[in-house]
DRENPA-3360 file (N, C-alpha, C; in nm, 2 decimals, always signed):
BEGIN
1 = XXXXXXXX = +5.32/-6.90/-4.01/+5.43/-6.97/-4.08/+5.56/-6.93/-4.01 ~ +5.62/-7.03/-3.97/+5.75/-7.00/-3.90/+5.85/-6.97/-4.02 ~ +5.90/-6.85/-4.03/+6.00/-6.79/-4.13/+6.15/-6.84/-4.10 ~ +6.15/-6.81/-3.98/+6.28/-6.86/-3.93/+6.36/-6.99/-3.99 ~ +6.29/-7.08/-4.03/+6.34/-7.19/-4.05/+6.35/-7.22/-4.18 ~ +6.29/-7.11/-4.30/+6.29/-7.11/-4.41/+6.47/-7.09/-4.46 ~ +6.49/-7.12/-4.61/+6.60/-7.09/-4.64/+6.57/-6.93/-4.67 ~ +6.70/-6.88/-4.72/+6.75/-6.74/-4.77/+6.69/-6.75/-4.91;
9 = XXXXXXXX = +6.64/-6.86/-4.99/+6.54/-6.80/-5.10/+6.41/-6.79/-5.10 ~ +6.38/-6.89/-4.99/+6.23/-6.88/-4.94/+6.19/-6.76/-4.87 ~ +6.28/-6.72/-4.77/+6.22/-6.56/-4.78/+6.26/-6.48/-4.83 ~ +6.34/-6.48/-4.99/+6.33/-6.35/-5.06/+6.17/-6.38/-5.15 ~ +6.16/-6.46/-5.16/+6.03/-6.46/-5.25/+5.95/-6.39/-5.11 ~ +5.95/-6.45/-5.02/+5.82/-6.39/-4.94/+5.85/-6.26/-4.93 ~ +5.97/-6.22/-4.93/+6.02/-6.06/-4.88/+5.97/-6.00/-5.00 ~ +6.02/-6.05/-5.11/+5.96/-6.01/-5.26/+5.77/-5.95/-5.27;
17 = XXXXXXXX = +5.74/-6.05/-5.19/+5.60/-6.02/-5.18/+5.58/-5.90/-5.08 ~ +5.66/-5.86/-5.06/+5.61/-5.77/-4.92/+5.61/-5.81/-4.77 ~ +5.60/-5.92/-4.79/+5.64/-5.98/-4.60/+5.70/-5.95/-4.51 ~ +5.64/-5.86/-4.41/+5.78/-5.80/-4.30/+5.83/-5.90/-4.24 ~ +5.74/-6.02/-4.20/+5.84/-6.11/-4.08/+5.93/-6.21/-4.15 ~ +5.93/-6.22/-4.29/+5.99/-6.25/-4.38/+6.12/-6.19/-4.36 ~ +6.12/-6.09/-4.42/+6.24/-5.98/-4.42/+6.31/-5.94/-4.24 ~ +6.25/-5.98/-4.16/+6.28/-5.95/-4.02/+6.35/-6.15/-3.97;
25 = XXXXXXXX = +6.30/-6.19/-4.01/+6.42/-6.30/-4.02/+6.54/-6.28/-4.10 ~ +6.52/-6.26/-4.18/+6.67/-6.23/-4.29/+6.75/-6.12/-4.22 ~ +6.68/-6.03/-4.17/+6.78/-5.94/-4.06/+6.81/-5.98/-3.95 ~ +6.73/-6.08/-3.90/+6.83/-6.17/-3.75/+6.92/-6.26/-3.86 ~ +6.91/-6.28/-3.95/+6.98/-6.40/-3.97/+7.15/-6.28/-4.02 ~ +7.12/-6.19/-4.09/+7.28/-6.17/-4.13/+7.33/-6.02/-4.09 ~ +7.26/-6.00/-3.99/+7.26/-5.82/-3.96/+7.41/-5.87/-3.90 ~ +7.43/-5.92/-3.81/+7.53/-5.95/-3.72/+7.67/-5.93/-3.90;
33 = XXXXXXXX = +7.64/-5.98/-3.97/+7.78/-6.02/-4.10/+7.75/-5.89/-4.17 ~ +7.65/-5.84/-4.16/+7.62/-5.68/-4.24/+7.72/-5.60/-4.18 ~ +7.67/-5.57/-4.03/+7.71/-5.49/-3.94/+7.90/-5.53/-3.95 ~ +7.94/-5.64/-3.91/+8.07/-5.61/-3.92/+8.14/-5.62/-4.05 ~ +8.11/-5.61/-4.18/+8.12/-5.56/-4.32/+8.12/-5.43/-4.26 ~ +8.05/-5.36/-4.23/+8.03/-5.19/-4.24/+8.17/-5.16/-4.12 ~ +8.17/-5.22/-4.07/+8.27/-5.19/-3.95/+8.42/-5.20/-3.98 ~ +8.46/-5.29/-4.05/+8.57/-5.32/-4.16/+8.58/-5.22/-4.22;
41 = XXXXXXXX = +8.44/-5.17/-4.28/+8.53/-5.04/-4.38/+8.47/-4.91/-4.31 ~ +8.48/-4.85/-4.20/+8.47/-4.79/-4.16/+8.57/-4.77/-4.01 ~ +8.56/-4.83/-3.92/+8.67/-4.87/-3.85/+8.59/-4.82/-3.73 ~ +8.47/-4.76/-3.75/+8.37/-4.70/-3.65/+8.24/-4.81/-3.60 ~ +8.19/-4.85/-3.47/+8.13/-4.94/-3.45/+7.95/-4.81/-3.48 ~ +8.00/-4.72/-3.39/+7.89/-4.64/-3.42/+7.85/-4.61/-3.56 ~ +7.94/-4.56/-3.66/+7.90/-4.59/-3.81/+7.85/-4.70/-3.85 ~ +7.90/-4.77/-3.85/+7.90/-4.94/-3.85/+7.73/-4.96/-3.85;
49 = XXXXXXXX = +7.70/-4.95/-3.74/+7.52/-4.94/-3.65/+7.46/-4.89/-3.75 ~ +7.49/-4.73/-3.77/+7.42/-4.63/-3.86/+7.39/-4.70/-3.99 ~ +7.55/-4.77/-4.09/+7.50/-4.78/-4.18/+7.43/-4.93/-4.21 ~ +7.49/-5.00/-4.11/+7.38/-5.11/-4.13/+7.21/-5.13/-4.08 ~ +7.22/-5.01/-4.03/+7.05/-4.99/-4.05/+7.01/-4.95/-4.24 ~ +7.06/-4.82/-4.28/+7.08/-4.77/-4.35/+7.07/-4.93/-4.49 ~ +7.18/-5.05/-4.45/+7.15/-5.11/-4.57/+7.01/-5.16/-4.57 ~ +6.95/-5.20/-4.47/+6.81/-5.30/-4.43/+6.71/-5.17/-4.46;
57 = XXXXXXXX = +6.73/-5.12/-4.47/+6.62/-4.99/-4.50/+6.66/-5.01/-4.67 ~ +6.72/-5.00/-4.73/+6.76/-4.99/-4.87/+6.70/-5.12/-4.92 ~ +6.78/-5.24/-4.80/+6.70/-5.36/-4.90/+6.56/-5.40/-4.87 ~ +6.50/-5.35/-4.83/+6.32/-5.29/-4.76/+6.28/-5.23/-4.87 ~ +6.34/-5.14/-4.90/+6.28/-5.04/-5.05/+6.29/-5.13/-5.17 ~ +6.43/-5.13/-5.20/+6.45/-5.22/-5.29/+6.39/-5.39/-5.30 ~ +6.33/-5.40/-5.23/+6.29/-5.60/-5.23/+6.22/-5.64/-5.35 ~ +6.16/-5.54/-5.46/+6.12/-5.64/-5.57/+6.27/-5.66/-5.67;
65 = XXXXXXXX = +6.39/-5.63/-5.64/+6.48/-5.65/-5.70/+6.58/-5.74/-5.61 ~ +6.49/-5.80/-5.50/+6.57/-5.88/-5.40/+6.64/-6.00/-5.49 ~ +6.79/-6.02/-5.45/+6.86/-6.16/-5.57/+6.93/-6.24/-5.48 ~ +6.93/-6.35/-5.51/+7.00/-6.46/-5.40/+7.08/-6.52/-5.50 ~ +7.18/-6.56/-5.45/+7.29/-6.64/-5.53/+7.31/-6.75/-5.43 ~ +7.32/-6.88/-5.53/+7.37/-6.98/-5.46/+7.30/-6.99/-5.35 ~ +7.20/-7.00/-5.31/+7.11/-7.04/-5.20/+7.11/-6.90/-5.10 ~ +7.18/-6.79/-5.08/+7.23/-6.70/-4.96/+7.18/-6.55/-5.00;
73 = XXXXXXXX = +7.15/-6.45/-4.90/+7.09/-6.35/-4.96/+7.23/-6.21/-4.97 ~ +7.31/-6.30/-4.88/+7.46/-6.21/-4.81/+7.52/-6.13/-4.93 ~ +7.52/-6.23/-5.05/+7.57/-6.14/-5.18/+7.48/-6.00/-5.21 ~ +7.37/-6.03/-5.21/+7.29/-5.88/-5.23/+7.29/-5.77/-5.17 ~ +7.30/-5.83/-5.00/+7.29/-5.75/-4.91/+7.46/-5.65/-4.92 ~ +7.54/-5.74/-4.91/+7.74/-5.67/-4.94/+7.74/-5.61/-5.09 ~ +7.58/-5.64/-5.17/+7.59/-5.54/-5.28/+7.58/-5.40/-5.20 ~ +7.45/-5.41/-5.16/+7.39/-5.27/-5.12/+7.46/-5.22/-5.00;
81 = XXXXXXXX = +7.55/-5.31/-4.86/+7.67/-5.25/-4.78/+7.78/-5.18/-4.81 ~ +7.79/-5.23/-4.97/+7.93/-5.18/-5.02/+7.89/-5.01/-5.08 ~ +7.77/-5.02/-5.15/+7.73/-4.87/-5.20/+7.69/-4.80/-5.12 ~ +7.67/-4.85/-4.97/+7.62/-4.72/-4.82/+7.71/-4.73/-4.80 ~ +7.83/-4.80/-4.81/+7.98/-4.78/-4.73/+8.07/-4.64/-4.85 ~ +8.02/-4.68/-4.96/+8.10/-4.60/-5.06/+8.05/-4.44/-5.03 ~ +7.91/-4.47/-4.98/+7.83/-4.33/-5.02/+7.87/-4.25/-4.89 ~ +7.93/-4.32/-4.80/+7.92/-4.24/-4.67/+8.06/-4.18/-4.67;
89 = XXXXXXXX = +8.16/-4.28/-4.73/+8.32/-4.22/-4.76/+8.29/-4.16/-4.80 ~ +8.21/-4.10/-4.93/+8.23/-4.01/-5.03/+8.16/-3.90/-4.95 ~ +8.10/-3.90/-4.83/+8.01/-3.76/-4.76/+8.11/-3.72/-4.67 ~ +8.13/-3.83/-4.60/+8.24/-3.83/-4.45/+8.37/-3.75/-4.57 ~ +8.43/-3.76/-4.67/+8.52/-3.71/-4.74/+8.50/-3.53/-4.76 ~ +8.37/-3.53/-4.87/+8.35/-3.36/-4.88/+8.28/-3.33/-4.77 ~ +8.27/-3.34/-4.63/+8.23/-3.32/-4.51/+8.36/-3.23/-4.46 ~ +8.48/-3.36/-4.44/+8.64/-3.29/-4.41/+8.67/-3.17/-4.49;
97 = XXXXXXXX = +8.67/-3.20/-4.61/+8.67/-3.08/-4.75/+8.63/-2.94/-4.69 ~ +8.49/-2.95/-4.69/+8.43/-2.84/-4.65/+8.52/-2.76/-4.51 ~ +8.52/-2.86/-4.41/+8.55/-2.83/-4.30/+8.67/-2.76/-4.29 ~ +8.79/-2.81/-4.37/+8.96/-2.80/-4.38/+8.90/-2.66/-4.49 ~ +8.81/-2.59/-4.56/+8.82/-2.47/-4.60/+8.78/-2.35/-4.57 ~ +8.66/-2.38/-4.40/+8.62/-2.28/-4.30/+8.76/-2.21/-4.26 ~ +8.73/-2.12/-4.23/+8.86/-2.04/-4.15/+8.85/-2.08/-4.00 ~ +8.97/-2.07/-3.98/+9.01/-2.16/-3.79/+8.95/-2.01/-3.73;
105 = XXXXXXXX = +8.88/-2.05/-3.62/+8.84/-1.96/-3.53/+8.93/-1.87/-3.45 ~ +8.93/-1.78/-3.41/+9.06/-1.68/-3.35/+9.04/-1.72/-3.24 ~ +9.15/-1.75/-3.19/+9.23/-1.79/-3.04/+9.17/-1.69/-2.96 ~ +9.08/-1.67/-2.83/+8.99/-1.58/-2.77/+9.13/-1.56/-2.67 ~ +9.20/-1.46/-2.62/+9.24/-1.47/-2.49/+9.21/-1.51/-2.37 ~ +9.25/-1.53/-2.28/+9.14/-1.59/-2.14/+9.13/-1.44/-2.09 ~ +9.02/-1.42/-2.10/+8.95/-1.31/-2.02/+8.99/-1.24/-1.87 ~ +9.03/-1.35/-1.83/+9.08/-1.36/-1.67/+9.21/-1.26/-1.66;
113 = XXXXXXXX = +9.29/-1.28/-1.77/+9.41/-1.18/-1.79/+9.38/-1.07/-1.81 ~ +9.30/-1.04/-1.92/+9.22/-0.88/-1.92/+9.21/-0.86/-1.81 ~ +9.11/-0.88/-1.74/+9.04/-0.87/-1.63/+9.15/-0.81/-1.52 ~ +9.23/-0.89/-1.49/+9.35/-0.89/-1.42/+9.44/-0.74/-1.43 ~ +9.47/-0.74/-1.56/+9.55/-0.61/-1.64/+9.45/-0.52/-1.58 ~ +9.36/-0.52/-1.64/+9.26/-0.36/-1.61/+9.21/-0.34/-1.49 ~ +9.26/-0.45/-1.34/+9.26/-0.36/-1.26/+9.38/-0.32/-1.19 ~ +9.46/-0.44/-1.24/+9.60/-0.37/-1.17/+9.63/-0.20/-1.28;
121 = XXXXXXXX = +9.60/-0.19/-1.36/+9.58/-0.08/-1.49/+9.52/+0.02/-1.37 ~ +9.41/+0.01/-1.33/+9.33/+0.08/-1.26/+9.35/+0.15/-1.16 ~ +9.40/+0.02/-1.07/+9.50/+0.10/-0.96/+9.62/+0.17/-0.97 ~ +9.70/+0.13/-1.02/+9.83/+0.21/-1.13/+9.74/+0.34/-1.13 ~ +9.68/+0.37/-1.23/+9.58/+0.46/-1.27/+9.59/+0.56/-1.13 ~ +9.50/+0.51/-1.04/+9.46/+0.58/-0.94/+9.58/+0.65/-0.88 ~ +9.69/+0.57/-0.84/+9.79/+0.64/-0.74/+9.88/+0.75/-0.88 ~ +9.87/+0.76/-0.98/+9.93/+0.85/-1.07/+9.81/+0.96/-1.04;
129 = XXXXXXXX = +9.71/+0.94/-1.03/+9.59/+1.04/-1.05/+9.64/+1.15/-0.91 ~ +9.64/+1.02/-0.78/+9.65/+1.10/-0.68/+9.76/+1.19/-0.66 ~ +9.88/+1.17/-0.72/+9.97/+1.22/-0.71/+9.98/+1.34/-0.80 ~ +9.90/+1.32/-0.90/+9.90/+1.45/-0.98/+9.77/+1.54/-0.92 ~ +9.68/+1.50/-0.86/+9.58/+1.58/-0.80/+9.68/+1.65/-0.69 ~ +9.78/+1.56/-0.66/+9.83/+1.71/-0.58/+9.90/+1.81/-0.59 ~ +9.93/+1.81/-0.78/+9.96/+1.95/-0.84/+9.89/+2.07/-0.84 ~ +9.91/+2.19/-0.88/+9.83/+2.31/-0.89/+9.81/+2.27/-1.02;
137 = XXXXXXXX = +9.68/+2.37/-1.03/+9.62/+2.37/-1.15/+9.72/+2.34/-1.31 ~ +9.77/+2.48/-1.27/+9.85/+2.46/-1.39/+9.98/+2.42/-1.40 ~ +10.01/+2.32/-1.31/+10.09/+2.19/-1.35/+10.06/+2.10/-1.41 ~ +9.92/+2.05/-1.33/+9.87/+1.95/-1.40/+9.78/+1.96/-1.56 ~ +9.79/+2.08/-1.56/+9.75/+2.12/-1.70/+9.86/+2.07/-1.78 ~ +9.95/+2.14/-1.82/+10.10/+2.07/-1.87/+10.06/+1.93/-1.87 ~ +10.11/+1.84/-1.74/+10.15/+1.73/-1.72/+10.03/+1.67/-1.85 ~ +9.91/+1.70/-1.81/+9.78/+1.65/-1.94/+9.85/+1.66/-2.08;
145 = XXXXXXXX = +9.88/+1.78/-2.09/+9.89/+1.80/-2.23/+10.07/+1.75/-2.28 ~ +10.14/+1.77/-2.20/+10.28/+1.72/-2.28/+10.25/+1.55/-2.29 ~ +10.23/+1.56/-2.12/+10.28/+1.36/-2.09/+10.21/+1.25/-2.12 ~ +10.07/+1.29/-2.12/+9.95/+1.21/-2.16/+9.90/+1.21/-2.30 ~ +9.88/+1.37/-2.39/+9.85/+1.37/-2.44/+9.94/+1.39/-2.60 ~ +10.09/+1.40/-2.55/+10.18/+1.38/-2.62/+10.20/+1.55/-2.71 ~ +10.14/+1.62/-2.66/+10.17/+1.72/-2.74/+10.33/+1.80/-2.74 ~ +10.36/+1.85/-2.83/+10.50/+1.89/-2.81/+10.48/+2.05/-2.74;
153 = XXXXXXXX = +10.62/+2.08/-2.71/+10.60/+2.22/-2.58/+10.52/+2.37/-2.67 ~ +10.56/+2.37/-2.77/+10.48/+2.48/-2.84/+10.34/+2.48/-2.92 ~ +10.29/+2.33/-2.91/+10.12/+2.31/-2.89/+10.07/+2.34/-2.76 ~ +10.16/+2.31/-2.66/+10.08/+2.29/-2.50/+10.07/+2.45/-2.46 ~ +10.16/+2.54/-2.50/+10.17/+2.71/-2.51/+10.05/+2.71/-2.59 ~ +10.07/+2.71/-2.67/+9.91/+2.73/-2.76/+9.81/+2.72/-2.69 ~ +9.78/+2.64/-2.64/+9.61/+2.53/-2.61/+9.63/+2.57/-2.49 ~ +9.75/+2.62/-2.39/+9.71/+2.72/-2.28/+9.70/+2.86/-2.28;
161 = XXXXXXXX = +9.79/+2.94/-2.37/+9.80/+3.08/-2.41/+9.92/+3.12/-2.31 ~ +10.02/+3.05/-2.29/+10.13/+3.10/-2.20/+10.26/+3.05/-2.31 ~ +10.36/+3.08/-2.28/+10.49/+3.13/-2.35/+10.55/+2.98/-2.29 ~ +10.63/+2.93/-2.45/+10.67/+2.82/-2.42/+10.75/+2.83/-2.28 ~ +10.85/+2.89/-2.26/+10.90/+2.89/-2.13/+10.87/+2.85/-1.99 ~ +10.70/+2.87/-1.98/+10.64/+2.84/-1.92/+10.62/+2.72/-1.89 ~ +10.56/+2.67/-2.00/+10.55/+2.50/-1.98/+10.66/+2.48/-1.93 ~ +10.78/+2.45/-1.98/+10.89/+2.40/-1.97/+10.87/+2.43/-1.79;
169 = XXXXXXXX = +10.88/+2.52/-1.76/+10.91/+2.57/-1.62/+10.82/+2.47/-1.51 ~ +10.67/+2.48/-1.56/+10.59/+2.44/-1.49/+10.63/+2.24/-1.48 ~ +10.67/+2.20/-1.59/+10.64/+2.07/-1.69/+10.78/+2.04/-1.57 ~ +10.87/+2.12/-1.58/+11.01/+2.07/-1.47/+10.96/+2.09/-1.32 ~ +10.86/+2.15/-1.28/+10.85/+2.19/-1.10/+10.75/+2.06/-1.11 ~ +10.68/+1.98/-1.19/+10.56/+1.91/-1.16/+10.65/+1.78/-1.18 ~ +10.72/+1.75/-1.26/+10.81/+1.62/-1.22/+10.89/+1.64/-1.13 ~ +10.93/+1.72/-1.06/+11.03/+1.71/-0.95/+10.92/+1.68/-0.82;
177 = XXXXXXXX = +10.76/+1.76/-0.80/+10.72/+1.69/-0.72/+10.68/+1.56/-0.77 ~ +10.63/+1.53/-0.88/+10.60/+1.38/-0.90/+10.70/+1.26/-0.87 ~ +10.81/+1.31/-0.89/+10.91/+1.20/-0.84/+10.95/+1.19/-0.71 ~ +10.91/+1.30/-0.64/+10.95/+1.31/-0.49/+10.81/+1.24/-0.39 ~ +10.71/+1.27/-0.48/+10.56/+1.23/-0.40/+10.59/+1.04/-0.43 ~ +10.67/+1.00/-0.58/+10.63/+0.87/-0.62/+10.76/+0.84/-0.53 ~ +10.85/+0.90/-0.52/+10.93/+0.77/-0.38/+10.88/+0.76/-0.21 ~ +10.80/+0.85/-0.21/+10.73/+0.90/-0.11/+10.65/+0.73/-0.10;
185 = XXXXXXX = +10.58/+0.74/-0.23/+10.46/+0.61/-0.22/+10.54/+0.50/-0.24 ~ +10.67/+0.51/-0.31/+10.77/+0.38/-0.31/+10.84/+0.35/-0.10 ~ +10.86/+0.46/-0.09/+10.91/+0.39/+0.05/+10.79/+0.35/+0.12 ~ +10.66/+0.40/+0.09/+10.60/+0.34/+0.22/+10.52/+0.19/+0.16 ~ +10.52/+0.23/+0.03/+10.52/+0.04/-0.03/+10.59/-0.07/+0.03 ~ +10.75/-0.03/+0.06/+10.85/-0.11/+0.11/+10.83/-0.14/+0.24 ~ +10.77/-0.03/+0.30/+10.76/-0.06/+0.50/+10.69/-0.14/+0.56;
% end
């Protein structure tokens, strides 16, 4: 039986009965007017696609309640377009919802900066090390414990067993060579 040529109530009865090629004419005939109904109220061609599959599957399930008005099946079908289009606003809606009450992810720094810092850090690092490696012992004891490790001059007497005076003494001869060794490394930077 050629379906195609049948009207829109002749194949809801056959569709009514179960007939797929029945029902597969009715979707060449109004998928094209489904589809851009769904597009209208979505504004998405890809949604659009989705939900008008979405209705032809509904009205597949639904076919013993298939209804034609006025000779056309279009009114039934823009029933069931309108309640996939409602149902998907109402997902696509508490979808945003949910989303707008995740917490925003933390801004990562670009790594490349780190990266960058900690070795110019490093080097820095190194040429202070060297310059204090060429203190005596107990300069660079001091220099540890006031400059680095922030201790005040009568903790750093303590934690060596020498008389504040000392520090002080030692803490003044080890920045006068530190400042003399760091223009030392400043002029030959410059040359």
């Amino acid at each position: 039986m050629r379906t195609r040529t049948l009207q829109d109530a002749e194949l809801a009865a056959l569709v009514t009965a179960g007939d797929a090629d029945a029902f597969g004419s009715l979707f060449d005939r109004h998928c094209r007017t489904v589809y851009n109904f769904c597009f209208r109220r979505t504004a998405s061609w890809h949604v659009a696609e989705d939900l008008t599959a979405v209705v032809f599957l509904e009205a597949w399930r639904n076919r013993a309640r298939f209804a034609v008005h006025e000779g056309s099946a279009l009114p039934w079908l823009y029933g069931i377009a309108l309640n996939v289009c409602r149902n998907q606003w109402r997902s696509s809606r508490r979808r945003r919802r949910a989303i707008a009450r995740l917490p925003l992810p933390e801004v990562t720094p670009d790594h490349a900066d780190s990266v960058a810092a900690r070795v110019d850090d490093e080097r820095r690092m190194a040429v202070v090390l060297d310059a204090v490696a060429a203190l005596p012992d107990d300069q660079r004891d001091v220099v540890a414990l006031v400059v680095w490790e922030g201790l005040d001059y009568e903790s750093a007497a303590a934690t060596l067993g020498v008389p504040v005076g000392t520090v002080r003494s030692r803490l003044s001869r080890a920045r006068a060579c530190l400042r003399s060794s760091t223009m030392a490394c400043l002029v030959g930077e410059d040359s």
